[in-house]
ChimeraX commands (.cxc) that place a marker at each C-alpha (Angstrom):
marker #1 position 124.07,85.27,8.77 radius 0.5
marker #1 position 122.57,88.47,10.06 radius 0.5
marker #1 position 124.26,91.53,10.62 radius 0.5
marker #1 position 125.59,92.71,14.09 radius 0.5
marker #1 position 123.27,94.25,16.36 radius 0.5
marker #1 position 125.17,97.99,16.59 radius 0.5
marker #1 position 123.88,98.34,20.31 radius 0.5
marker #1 position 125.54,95.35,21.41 radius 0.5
marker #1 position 127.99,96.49,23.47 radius 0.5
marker #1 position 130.55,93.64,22.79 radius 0.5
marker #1 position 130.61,94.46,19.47 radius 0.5
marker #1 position 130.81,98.17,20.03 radius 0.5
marker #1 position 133.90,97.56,22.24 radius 0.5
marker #1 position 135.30,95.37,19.21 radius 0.5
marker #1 position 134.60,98.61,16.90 radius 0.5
marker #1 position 136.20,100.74,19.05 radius 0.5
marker #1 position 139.68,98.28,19.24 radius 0.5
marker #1 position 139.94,98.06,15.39 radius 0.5
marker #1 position 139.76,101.66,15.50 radius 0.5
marker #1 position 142.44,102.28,18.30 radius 0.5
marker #1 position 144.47,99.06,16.00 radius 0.5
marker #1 position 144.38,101.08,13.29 radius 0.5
marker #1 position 145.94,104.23,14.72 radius 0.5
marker #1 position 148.56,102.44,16.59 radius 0.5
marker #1 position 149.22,101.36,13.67 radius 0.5
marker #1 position 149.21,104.33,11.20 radius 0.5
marker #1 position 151.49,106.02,14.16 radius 0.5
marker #1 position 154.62,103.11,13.71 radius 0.5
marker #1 position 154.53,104.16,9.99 radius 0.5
marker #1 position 154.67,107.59,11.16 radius 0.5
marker #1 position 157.70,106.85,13.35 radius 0.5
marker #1 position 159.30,104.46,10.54 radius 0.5
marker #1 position 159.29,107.56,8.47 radius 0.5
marker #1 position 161.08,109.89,11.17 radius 0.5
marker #1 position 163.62,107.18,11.29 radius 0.5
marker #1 position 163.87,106.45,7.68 radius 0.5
marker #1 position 164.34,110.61,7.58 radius 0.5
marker #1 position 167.31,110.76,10.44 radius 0.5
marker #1 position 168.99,107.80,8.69 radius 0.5
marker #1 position 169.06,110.13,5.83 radius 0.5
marker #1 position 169.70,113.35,7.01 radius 0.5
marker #1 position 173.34,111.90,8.33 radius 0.5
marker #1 position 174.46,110.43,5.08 radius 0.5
marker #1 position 173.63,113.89,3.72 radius 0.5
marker #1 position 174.98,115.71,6.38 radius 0.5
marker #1 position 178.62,113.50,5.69 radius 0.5
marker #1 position 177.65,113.79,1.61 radius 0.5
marker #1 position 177.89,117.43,1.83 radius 0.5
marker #1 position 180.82,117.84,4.07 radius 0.5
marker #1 position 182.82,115.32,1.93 radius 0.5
marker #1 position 181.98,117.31,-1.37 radius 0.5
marker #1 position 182.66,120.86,0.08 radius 0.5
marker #1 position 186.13,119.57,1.26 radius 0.5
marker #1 position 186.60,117.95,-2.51 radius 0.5
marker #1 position 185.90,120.96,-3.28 radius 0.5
marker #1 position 188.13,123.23,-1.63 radius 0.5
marker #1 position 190.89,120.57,-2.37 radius 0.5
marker #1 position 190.25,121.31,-6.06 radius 0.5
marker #1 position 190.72,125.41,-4.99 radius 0.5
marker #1 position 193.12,125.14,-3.20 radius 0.5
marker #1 position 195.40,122.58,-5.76 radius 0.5
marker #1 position 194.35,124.70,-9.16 radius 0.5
marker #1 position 196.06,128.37,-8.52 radius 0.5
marker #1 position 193.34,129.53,-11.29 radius 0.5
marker #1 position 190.26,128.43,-9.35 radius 0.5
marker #1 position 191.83,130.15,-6.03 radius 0.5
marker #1 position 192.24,133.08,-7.83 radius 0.5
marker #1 position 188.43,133.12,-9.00 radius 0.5
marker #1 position 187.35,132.51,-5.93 radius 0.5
marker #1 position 189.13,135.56,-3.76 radius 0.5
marker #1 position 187.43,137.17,-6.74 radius 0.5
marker #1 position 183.96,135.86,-5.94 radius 0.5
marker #1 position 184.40,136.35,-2.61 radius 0.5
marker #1 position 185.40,140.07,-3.01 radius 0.5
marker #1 position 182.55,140.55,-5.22 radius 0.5
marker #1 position 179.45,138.84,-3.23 radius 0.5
marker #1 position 180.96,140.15,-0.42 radius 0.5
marker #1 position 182.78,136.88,1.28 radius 0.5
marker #1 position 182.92,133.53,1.92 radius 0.5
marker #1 position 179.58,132.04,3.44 radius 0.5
marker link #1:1,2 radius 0.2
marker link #1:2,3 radius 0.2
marker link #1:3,4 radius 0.2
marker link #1:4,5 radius 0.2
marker link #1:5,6 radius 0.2
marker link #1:6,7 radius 0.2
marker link #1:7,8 radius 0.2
marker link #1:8,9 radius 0.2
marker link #1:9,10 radius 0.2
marker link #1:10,11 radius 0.2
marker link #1:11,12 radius 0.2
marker link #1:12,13 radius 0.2
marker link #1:13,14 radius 0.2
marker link #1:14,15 radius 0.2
marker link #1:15,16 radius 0.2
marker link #1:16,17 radius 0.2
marker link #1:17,18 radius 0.2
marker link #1:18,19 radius 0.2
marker link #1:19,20 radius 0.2
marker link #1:20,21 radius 0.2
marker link #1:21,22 radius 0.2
marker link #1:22,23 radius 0.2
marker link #1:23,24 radius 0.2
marker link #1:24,25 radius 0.2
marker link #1:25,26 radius 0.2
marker link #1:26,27 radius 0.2
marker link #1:27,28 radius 0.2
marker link #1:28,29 radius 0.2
marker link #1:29,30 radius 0.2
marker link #1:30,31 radius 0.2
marker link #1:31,32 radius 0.2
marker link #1:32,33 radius 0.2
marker link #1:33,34 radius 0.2
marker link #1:34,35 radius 0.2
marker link #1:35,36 radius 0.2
marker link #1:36,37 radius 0.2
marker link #1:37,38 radius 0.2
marker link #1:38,39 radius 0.2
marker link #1:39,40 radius 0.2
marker link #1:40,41 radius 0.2
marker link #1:41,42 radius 0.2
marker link #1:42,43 radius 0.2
marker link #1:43,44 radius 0.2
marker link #1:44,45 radius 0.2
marker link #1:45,46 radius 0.2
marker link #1:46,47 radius 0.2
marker link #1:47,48 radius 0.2
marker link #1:48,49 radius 0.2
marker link #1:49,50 radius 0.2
marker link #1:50,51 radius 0.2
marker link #1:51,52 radius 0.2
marker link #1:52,53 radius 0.2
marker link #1:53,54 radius 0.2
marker link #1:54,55 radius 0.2
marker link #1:55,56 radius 0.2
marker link #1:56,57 radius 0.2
marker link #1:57,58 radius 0.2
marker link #1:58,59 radius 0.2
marker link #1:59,60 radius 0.2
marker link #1:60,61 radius 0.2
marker link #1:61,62 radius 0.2
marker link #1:62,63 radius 0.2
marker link #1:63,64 radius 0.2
marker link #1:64,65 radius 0.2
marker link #1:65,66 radius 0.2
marker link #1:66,67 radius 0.2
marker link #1:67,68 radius 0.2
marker link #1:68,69 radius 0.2
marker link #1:69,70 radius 0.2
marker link #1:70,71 radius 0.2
marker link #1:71,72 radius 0.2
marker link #1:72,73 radius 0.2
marker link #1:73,74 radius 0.2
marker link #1:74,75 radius 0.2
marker link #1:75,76 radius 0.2
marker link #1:76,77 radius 0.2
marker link #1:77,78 radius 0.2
marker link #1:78,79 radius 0.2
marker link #1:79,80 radius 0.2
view
């Protein structure tokens, strides 16, 4: 079998599909990895707001750890 004649301009206009394939197709990656990212920045998001209220249950129920935290606070200048 001989190789394609590059001038032939059906085979040109199959080059240029697998090309345009191949970026459609590196683009839905791209957009499965946005979506794999904004799945994951919501369990984060509801991670972090259920530790920092474990947290300030743990302050607020262990008069030692409230104290050393008005303390902290005084000394970097307040809660963030």
């Amino acid at each position: 079998m001989s190789a394609p004649d590059p001038h032939d301009p059906y085979e040109l206009r199959a080059r240029v599909l697998r090309l345009m394939a191949a970026r459609i197709r590196q683009f839905a990656a791209e957009l499965d990895m946005c979506a794999a990212a904004a799945r994951a920045t919501g369990g984060m998001r509801r991670f972090a707001a259920a530790m920092a209220a474990g947290e300030a249950r743990d302050v607020a129920q262990h008069p030692d750890l409230a104290e050393l935290n008005v303390q902290m606070d005084g000394y970097y200048g307040g809660p963030a």
